[in-house]
LOMIVO-981058 format. One record per atom (N, C-alpha, C): z, y, x. Coordinates in nm, 4 decimals. Atoms other than C-alpha are relative to their C-alpha. Layout:
// LOMIVO-981058
{{Z Y X}}
...
This chain:
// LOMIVO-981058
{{-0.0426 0.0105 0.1366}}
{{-0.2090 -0.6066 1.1975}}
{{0.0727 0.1283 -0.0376}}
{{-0.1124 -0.1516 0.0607}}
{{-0.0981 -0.3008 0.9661}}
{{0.1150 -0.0513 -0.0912}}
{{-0.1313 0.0449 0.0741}}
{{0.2497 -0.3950 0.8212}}
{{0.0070 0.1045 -0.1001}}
{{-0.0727 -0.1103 0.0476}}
{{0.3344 -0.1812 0.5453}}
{{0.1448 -0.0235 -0.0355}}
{{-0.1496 -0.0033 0.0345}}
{{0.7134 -0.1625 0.5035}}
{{0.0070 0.1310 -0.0881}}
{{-0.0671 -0.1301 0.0494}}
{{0.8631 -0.0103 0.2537}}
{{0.1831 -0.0916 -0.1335}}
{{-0.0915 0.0501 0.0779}}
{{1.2075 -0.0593 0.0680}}
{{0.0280 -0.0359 -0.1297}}
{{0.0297 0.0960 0.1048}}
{{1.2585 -0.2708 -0.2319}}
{{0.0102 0.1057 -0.1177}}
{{0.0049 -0.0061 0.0503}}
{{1.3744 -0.0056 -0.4376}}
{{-0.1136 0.1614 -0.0371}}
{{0.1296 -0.0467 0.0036}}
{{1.0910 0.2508 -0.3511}}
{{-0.1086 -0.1063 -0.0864}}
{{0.1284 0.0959 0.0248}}
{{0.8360 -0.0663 -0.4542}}
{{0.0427 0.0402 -0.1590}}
{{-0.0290 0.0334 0.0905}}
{{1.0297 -0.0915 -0.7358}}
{{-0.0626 0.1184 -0.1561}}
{{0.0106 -0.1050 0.0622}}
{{1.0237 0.2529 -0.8760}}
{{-0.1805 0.0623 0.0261}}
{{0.1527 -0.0772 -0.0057}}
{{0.6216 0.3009 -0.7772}}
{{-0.0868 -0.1342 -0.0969}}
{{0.0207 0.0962 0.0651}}
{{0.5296 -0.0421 -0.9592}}
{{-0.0041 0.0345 -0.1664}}
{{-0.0104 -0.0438 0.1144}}
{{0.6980 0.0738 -1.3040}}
{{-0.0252 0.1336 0.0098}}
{{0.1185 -0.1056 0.0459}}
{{0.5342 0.4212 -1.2660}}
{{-0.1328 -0.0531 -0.0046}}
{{0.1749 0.0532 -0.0036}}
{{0.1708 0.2184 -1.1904}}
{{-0.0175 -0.0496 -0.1671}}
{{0.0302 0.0579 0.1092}}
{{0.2674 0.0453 -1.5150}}
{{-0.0253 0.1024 -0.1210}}
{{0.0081 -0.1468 0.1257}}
{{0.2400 0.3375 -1.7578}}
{{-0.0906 0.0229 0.0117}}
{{0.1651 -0.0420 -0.0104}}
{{-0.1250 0.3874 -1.6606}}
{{-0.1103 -0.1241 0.0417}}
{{0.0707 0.0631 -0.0429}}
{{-0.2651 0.0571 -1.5541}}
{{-0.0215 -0.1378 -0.1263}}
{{-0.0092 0.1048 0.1185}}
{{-0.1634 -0.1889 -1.8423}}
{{0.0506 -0.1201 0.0463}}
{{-0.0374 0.1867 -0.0842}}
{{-0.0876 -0.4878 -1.5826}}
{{0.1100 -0.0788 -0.1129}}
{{-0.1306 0.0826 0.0849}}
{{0.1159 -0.7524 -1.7945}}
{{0.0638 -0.0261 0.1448}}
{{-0.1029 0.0445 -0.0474}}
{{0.2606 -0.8451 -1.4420}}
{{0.1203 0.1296 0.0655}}
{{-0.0739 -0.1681 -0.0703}}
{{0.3942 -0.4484 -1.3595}}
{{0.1214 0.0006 -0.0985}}
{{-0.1226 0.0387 0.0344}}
{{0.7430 -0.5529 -1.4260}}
{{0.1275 -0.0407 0.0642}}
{{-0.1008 0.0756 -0.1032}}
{{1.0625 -0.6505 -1.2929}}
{{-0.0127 -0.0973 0.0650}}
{{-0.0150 0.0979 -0.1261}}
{{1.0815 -0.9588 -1.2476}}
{{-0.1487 -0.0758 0.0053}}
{{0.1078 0.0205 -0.0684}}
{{0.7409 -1.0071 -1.2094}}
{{-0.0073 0.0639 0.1419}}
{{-0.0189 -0.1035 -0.1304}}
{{0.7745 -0.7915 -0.8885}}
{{0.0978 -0.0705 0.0377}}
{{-0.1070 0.0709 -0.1196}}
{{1.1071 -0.9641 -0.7636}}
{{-0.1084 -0.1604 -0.0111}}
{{0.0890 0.1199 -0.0491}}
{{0.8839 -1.3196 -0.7744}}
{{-0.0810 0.0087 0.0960}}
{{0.1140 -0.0889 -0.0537}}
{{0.5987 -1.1157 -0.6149}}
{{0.0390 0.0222 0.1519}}
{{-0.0653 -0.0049 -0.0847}}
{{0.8485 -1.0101 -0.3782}}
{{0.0474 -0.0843 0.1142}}
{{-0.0348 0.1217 0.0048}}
{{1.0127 -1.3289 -0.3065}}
{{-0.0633 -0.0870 0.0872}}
{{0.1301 0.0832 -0.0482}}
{{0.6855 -1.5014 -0.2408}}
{{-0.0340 0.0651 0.1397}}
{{0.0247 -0.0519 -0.0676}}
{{0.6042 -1.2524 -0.0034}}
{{0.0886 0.0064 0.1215}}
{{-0.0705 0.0303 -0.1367}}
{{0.9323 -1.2724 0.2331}}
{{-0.0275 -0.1854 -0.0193}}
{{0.0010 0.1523 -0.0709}}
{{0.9023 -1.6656 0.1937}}
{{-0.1164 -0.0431 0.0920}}
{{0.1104 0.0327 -0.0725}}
{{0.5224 -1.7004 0.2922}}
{{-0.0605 0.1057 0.0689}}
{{0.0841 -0.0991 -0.0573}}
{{0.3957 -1.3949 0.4515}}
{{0.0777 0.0670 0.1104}}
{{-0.0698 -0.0959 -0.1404}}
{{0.6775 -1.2316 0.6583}}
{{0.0204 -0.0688 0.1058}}
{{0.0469 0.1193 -0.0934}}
{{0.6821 -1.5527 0.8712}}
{{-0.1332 0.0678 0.0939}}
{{0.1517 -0.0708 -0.0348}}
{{0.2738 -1.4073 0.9667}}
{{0.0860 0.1222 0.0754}}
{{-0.0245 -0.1214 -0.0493}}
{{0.4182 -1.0705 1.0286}}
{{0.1128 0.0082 0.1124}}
{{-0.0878 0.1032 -0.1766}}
{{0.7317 -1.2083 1.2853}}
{{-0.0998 -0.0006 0.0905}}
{{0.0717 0.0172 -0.1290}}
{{0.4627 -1.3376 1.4804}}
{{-0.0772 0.0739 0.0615}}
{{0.0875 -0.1283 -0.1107}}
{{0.2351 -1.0399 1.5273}}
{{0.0662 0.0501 0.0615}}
{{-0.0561 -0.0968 -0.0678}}
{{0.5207 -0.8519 1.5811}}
{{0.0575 -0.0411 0.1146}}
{{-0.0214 0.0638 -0.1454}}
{{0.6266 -1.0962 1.8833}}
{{-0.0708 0.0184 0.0288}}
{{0.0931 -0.0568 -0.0693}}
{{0.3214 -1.0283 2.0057}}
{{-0.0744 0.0954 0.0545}}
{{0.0464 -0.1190 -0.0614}}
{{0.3007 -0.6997 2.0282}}
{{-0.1388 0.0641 -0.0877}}
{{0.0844 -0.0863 0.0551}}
{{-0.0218 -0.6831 1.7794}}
{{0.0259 0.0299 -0.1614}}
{{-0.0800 -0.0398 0.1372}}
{{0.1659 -0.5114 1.4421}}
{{0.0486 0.1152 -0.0001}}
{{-0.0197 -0.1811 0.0246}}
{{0.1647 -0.1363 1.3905}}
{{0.1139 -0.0199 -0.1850}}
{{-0.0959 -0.0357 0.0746}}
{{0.4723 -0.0987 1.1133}}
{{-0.0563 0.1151 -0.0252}}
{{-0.0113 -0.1448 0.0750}}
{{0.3917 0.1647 0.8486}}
{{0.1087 0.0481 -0.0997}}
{{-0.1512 -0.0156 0.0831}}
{{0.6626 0.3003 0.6661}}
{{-0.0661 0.0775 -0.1225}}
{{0.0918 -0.0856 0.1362}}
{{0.5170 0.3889 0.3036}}
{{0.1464 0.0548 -0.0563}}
{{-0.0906 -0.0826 0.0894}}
{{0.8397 0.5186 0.1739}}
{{-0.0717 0.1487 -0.0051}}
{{0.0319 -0.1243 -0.0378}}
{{0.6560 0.8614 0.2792}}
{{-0.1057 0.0381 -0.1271}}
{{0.0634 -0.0085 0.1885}}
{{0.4379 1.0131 0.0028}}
{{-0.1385 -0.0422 0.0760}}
{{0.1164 0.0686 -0.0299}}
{{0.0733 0.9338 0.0254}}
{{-0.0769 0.0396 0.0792}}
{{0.0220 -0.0943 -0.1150}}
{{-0.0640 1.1669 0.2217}}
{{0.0308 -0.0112 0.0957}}
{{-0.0237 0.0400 -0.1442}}
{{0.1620 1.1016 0.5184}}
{{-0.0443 -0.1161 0.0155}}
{{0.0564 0.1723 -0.0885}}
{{0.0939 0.6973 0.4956}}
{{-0.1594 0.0084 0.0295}}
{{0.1007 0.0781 -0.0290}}
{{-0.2324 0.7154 0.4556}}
{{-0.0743 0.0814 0.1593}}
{{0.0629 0.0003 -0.1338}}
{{-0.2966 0.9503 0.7592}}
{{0.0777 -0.0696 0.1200}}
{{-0.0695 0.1190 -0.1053}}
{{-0.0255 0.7252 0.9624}}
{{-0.1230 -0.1137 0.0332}}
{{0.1266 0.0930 -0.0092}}
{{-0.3535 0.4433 0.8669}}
{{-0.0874 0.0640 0.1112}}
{{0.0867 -0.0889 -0.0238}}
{{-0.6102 0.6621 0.9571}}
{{0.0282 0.0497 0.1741}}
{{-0.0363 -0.0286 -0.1665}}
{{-0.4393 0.7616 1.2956}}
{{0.0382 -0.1811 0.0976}}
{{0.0106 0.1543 -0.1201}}
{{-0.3736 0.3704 1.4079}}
{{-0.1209 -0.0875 -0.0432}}
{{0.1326 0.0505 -0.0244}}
{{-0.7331 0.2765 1.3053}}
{{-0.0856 0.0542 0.0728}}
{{0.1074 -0.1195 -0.0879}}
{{-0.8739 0.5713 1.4541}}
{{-0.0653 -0.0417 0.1097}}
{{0.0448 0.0708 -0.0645}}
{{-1.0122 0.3808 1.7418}}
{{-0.0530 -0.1625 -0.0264}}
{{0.0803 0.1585 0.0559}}
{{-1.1205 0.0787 1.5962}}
{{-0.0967 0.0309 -0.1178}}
{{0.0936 -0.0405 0.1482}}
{{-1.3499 0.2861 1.2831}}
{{-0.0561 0.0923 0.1120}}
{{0.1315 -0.0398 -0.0339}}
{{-1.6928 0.4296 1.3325}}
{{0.0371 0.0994 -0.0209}}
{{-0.0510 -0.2056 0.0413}}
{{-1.6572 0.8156 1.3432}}
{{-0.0323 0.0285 -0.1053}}
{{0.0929 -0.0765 0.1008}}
{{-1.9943 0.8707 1.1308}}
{{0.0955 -0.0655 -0.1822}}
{{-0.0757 0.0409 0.1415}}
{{-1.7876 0.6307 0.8787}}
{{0.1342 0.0540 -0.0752}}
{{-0.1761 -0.1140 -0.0040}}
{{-1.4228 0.7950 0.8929}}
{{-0.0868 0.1438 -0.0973}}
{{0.0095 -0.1269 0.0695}}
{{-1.5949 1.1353 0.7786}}
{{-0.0756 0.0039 -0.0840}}
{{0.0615 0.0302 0.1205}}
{{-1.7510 0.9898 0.4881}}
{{0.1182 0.1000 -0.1102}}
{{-0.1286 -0.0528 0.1106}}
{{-1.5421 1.1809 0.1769}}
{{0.0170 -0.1571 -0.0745}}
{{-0.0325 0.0872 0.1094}}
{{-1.3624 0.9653 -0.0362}}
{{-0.0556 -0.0297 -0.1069}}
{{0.0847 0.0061 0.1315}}
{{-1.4710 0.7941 -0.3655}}
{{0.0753 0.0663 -0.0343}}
{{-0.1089 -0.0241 0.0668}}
{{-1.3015 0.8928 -0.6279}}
{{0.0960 -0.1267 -0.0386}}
{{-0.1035 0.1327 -0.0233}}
{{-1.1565 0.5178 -0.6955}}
{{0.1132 0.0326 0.0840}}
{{-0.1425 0.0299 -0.1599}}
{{-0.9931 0.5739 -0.3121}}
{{0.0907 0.0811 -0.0260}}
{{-0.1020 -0.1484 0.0228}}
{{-0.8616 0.9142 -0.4042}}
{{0.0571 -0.0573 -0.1157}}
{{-0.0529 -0.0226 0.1150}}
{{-0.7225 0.7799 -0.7416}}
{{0.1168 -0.1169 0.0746}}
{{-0.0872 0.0853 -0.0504}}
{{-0.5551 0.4608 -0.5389}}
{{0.0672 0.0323 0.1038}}
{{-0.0274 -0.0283 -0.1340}}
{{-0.4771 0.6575 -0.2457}}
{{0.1384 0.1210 -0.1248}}
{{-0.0874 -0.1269 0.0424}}
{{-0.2377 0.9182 -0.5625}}
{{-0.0941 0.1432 0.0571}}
{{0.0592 -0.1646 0.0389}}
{{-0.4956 1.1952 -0.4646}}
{{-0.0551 0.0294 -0.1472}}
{{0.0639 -0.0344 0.1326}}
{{-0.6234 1.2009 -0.8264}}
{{0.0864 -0.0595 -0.1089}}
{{-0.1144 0.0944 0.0398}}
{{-0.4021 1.0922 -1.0991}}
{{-0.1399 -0.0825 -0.0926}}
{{0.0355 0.1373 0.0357}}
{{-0.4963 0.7591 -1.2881}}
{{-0.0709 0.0998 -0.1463}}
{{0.0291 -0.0524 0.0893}}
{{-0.7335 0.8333 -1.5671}}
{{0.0267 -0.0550 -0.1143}}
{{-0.0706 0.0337 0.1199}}
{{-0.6181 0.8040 -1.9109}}
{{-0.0451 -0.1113 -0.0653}}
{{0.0408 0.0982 0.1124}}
{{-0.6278 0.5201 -2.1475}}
{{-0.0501 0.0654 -0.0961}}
{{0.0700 -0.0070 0.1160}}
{{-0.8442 0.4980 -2.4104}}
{{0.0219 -0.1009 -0.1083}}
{{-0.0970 0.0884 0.1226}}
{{-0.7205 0.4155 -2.7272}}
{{-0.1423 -0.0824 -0.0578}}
């Protein structure tokens, strides 16, 4: 399992930048602390137990995008197909991955 960790008020502050380019009605406060919420009540329970077990690689996304996503990329690296790994990116991945910025609304 890939954990991503990252601190509440990193989420916070990359959420209301997403919202300025994505339109989400839920890219909001406290839509995000519910979001949140939900997520330590039912999901971090799951993630406890991998991590007793030893199978739960912790990523730390506070880092900009570039470092997390080759942190990914280096603890899948043995479990992904080579010929597939050196595929280039779409552009989608690159726009969700912050290599491309979000393309503009249209009025």
């Amino acid at each position: 399992m890939l954990y991503f960790e990252c601190p509440y008020a990193v989420l916070e502050k990359r959420i209301l930048g997403r919202a300025r380019y994505t339109g989400r009605s839920d890219d909001n406060v406290k839509s995000m602390k519910l979001r949140f919420d939900t997520f330590k009540a039912e999901t971090l329970p799951t993630v406890e137990l991998f991590k007793s077990k030893n199978k739960c690689v912790e990523v730390d996304t506070s880092q900009d995008r570039q470092a997390v996503y080759a942190l990914v990329v280096n603890n899948l690296a043995e479990y992904t197909d080579k010929t597939f790994a050196a595929k280039p990116l779409t552009e989608r991945a690159e726009i969700l991955l912050g290599l491309r910025p979000y393309p503009s609304k249209k009025a």
